[in-house]
C-alpha positions in Angstrom: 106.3 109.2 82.9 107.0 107.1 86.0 104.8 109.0 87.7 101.8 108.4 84.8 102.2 104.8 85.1 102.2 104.8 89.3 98.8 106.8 89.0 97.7 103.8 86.1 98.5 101.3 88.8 96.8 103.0 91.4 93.7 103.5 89.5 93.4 99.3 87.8 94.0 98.3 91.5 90.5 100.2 92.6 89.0 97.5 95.0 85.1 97.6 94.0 84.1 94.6 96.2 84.9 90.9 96.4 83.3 87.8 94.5 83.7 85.0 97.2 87.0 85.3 97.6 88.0 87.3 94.0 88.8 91.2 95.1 86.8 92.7 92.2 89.5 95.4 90.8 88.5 98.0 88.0 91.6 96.4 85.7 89.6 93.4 86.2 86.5 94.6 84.8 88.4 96.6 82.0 90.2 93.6 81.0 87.1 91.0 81.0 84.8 93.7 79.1 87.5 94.0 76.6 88.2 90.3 76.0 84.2 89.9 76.0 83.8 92.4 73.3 86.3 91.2 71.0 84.9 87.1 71.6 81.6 88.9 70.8 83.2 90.4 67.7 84.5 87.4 66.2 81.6 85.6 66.8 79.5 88.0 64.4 82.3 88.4 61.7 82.1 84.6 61.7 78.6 84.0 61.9 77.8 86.9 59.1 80.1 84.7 56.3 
């Protein structure tokens, strides 16, 4: 298991690139795409009432 969440780690803390002086890390992306979707999700639920 400890090993599972070392390889995790490893993987979210993929450098792609900086953004001025972010370090653009695949977790980042993950993270942002998933908040995104669920502020896009709300938004329709809401709007559709």
């Amino acid at each position: 298991m400890a090993d599972l969440v070392t390889w995790m780690t490893d993987l979210f803390a993929v450098s792609l690139g900086t953004v001025g002086t972010t370090t653009v890390t695949l977790g980042l992306i993950l993270s942002f795409s998933l908040v995104a979707g669920l502020v896009i999700n709300i938004y329709r639920r809401v709007k559709s009432r």
